[in-house]
C-alpha positions as CSV (number, residue, x, y, z in Angstrom):
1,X,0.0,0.0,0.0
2,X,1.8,3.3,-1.0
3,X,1.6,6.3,1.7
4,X,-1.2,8.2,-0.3
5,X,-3.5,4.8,-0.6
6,X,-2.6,3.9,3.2
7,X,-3.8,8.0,4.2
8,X,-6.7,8.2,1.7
9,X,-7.8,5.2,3.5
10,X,-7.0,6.6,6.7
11,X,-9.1,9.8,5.5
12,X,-12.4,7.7,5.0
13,X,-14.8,7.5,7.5
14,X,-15.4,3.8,9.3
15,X,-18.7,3.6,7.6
16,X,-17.2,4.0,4.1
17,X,-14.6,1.6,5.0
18,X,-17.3,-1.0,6.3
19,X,-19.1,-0.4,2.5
20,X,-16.4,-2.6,1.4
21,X,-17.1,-5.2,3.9
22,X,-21.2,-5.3,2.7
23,X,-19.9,-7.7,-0.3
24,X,-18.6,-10.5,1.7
25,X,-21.2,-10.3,4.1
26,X,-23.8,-10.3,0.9
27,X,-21.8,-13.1,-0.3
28,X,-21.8,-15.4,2.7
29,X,-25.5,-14.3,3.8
30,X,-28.6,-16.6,2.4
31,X,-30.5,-13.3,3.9
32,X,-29.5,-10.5,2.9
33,X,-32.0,-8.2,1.1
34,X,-34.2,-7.3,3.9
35,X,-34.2,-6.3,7.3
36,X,-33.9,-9.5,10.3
37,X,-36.0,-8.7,13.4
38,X,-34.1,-7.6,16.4
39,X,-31.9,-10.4,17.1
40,X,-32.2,-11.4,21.1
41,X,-29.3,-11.4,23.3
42,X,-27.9,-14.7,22.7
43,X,-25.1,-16.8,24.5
44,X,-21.8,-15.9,22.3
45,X,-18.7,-17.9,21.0
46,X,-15.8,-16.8,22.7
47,X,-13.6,-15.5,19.8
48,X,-10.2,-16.7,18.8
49,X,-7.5,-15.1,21.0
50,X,-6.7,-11.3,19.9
51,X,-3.0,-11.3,20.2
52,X,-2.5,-15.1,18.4
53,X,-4.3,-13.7,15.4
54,X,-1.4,-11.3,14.6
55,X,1.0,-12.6,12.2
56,X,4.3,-13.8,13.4
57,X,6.3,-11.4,11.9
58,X,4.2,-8.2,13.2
59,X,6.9,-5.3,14.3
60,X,5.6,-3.6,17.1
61,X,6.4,-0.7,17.1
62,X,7.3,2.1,20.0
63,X,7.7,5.9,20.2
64,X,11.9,5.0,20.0
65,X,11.2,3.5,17.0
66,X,8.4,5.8,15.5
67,X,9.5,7.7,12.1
68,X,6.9,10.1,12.5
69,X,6.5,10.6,16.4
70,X,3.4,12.5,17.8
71,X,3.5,15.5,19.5
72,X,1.8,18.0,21.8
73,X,1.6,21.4,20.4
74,X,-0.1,22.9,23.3
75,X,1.3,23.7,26.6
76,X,-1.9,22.3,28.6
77,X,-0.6,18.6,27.5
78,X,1.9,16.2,28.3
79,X,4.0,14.6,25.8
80,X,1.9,11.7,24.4
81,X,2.7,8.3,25.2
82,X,0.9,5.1,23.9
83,X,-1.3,2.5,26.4
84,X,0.2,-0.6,27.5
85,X,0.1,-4.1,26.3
86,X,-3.7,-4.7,27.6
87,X,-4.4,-2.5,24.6
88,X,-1.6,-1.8,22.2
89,X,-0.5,-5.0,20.2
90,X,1.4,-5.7,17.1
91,X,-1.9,-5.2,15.1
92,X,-3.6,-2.3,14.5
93,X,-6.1,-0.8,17.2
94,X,-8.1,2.4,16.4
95,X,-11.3,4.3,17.2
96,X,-11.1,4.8,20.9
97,X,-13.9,5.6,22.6
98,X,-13.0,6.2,26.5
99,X,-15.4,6.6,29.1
100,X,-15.3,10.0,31.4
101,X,-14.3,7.9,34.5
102,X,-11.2,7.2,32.3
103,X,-11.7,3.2,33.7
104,X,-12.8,1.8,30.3
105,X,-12.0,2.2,26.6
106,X,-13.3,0.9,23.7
107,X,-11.5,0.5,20.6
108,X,-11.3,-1.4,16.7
109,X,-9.0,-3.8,16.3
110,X,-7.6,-5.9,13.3
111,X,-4.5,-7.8,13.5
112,X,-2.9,-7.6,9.9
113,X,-3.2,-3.9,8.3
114,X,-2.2,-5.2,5.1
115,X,-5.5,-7.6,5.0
116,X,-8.0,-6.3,2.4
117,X,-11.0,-4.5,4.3
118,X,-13.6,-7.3,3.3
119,X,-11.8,-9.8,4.5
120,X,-11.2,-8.5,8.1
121,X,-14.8,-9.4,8.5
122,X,-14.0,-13.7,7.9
123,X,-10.9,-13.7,10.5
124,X,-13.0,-13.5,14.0
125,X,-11.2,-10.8,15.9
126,X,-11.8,-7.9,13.6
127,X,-14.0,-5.5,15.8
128,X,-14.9,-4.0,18.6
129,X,-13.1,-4.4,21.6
130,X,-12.7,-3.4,25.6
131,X,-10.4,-2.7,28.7
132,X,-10.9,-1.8,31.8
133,X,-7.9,0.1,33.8
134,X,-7.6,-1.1,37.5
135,X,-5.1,1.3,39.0
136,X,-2.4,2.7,36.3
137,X,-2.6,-0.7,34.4
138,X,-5.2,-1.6,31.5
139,X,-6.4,-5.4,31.6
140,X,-6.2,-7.7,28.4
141,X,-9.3,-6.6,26.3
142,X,-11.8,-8.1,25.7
143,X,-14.1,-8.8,22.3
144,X,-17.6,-7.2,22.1
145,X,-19.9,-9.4,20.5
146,X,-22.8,-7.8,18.2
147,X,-23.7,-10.8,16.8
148,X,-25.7,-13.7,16.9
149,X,-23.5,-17.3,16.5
150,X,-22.6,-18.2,13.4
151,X,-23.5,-14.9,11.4
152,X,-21.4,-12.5,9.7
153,X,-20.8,-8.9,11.1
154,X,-18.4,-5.9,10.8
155,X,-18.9,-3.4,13.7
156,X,-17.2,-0.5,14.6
157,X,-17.8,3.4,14.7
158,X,-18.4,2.7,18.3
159,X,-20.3,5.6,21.1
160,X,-21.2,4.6,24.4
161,X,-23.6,6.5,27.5
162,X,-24.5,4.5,29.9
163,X,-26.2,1.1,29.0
164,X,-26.5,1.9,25.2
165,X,-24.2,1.5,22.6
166,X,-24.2,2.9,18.7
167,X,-22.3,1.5,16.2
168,X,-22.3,0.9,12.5
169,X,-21.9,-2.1,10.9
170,X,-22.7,-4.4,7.8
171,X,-24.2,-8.0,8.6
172,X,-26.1,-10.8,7.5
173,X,-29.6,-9.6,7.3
174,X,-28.9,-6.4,5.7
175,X,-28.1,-4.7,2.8
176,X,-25.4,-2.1,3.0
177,X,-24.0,0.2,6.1
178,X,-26.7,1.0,9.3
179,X,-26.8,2.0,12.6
180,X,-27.7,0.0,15.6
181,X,-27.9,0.2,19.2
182,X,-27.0,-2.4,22.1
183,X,-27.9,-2.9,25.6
184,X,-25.5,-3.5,28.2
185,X,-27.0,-6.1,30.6
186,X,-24.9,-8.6,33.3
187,X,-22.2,-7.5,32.0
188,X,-22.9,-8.6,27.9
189,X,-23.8,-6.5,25.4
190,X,-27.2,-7.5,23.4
191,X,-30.9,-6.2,22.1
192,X,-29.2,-4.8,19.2
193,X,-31.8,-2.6,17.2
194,X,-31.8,-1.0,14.3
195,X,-31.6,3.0,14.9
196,X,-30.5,4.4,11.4
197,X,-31.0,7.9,10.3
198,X,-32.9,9.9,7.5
199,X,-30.3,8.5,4.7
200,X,-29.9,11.7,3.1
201,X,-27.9,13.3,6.0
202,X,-25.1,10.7,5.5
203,X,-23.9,10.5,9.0
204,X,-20.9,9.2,9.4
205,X,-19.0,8.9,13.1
206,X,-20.7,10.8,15.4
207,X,-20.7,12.1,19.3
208,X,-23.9,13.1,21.3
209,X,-24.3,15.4,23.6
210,X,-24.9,13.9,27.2
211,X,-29.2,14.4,27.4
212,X,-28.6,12.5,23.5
213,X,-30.8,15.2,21.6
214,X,-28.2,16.9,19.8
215,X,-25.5,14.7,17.5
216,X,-22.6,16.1,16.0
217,X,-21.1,13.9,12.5
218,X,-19.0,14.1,9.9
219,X,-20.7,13.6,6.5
220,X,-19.5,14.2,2.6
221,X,-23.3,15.7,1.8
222,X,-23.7,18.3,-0.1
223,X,-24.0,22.0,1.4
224,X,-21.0,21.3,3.4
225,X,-18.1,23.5,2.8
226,X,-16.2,20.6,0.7
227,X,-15.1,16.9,1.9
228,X,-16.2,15.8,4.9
229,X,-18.0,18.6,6.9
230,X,-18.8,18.5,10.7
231,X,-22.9,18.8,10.8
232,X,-25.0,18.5,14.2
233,X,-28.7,17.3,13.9
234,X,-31.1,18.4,16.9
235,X,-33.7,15.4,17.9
236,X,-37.3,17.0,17.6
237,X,-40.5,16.9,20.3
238,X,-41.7,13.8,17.8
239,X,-38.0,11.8,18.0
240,X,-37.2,12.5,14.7
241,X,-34.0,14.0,13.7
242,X,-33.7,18.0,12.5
243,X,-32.2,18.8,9.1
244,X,-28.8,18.6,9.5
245,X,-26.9,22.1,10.1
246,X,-23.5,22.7,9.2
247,X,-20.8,23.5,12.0
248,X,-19.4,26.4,9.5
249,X,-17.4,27.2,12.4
250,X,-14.8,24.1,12.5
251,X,-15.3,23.2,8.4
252,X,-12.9,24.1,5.8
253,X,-12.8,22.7,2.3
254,X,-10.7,20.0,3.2
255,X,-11.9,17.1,5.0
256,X,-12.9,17.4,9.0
257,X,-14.3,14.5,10.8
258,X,-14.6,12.3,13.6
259,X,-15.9,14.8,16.1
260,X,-16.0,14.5,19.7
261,X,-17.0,16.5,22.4
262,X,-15.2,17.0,25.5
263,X,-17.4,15.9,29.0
264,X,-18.3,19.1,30.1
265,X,-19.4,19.6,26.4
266,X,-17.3,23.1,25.8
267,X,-14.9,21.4,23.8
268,X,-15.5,19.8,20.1
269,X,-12.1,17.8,19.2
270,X,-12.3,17.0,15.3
271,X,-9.7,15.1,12.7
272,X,-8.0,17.1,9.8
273,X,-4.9,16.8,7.9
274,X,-4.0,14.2,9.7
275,X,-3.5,16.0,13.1
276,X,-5.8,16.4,15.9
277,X,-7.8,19.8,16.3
278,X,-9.7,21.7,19.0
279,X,-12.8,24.0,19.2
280,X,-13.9,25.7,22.0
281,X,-17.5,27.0,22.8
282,X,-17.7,30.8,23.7
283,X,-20.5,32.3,24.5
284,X,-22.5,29.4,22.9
285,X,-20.4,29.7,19.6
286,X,-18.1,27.5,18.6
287,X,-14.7,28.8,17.7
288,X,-12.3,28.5,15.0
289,X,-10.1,25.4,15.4
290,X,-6.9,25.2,16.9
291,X,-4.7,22.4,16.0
292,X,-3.4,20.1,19.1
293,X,-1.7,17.0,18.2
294,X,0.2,15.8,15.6
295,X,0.9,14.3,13.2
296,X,-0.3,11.1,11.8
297,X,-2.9,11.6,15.2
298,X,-6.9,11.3,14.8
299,X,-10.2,9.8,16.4
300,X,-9.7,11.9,19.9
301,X,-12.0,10.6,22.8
302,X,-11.6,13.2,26.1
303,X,-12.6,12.0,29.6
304,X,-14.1,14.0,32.6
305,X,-10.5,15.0,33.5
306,X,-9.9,16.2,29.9
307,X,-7.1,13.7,29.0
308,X,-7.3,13.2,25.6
309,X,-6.7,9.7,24.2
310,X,-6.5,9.0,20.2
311,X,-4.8,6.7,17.5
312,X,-1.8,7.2,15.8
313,X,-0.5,5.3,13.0
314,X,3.1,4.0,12.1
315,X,4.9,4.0,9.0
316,X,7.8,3.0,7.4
317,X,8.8,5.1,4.3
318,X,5.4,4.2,2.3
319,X,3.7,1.9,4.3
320,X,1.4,1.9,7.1
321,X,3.1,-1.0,9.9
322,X,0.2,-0.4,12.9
323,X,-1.3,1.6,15.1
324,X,-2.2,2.3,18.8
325,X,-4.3,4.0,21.2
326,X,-2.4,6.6,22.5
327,X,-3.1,9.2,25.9
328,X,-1.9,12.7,26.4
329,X,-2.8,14.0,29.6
330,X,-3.5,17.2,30.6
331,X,-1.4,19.0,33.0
């Protein structure tokens, strides 16, 4: 994979990347031009073990061995540094999504980067994953199963509040990308339920605010500002999402995406050119970007003590090796 195809890649949202995915899961599904019913919460197969899934001659790599080494460009941070071995393998683990307690994070993994996209989704491990942190140390993660036994899924795009869970995926049952929701209940994640949106927003990975009646996405529709826009949709007395409004304030005509909001909700962190940047809300406006982190850093999750924990991605020369959740806290 050359450096542009690895970053184009890298530019397109989880849902378009899970597009690819819809073919094998069309090809392997006797079911797949309709809607299934909600599938019940049913007892899971315990996947094949994360790290044996890697291939033997993975490089893992570490910031004394990073090319391109990430950096804080704000005084308010501490020099990033990447989580420990609970989280960060040889393979390639992205999307965080941390919890405000800063106790348990959420990611995507896939063991082999240089696997073709739609078939990630036949190797068992491919997914969405979780640790918990007891003390300073993270605990071997573990899978999170969206799926009933047997049937073919790729999840990610992952957003937790309390007992619910979004996430987009592609599975048996289904034609092309939607979004569900899960349950958490004794401690397993199930009742997942289709909760797509009007398809003519587009909504790519998204963020909601804490009472969930405003969500903030990235989407390639058209009014934006060029590429992928940040928009925020407002849910209406009825349910129903508002027309899609664009945040002009963080957009340029290159691509922004993967917002997310800090805690406290005056912060709206968002991905471009590769780097990490930073809005604040002043006086109920959001302001004009400032950029954070960098490079080769995206996909920030903040918790309620605004540490900021994202992915960053290794290369040598032309081609993408891994990548791991890294944390920069703040000072």
């Amino acid at each position: 994979m050359t450096a542009s195809a690895a970053r184009a890649r890298r530019r397109m949202p989880r849902t378009a990347l899970l597009a690819a995915l819809a073919l094998a899961v069309v090809g392997c599904s006797s079911s797949a031009a309709s809607p299934a019913s909600p599938s019940p919460t049913a007892t899971p197969t315990p996947p094949p073990d994360r790290v044996a899934s890697i291939p033997s001659g993975a490089v893992k790599m570490t910031p004394q061995t990073d090319r391109s080494p990430v950096k804080s460009l704000s005084d308010e941070f501490e020099q990033p540094v990447p989580l420990g071995a609970g989280v960060n393998t040889a393979g390639a683990e992205d999307s965080p999504f941390i919890l405000p307690d800063g106790k348990t994070l959420y990611f995507f993994f896939t063991p082999d980067v240089s696997i073709p996209v739609e078939k990630q989704i036949l190797d068992g491990v491919t997914g969405i994953w979780v640790s918990h942190k007891t003390g300073d140390e993270w605990g071997p993660a573990e899978r999170v199963l969206l799926q009933d036994p047997g049937k073919l899924s790729g999840d990610g795009c992952e957003f937790v509040s309390g007992d619910v869970m979004w996430f987009c995926s592609v599975r048996e049952g289904y034609d092309g990308i939607h979004w569900f929701t899960a349950r958490l209940s004794g401690g397993r994640w199930g009742d997942w339920q289709l909760a797509d949106f009007p398809a003519a927003y587009e909504v790519g990975e998204l963020h909601f605010t804490a009472d969930g009646n405003t969500v903030y996405f990235h989407s390639g529709r058209t009014g934006g500002k060029g590429g992928l826009d940040i928009w925020m949709s407002t849910k209406s007395a009825d349910g129903s999402w508002g027309e899609p409004v664009d945040v002009a304030a963080v957009n340029t005509d290159r691509d922004e995406g993967w917002p997310a909001l800090s805690p406290d909700e005056t912060e709206l962190w968002i991905s471009r050119d590769y780097a990490l940047w930073r809005s604040k809300l002043v006086d109920g406006k959001w302001q004009t970007p400032v950029k954070m982190f960098g490079p080769l850093a995206g996909e920030a999750s903040i918790d309620a003590d605004g540490n900021v924990y994202f992915v960053h991605h290794y290369y040598d020369g032309e081609t993408m090796i891994e990548a791991d959740i890294y944390v920069a806290y703040r000072k």
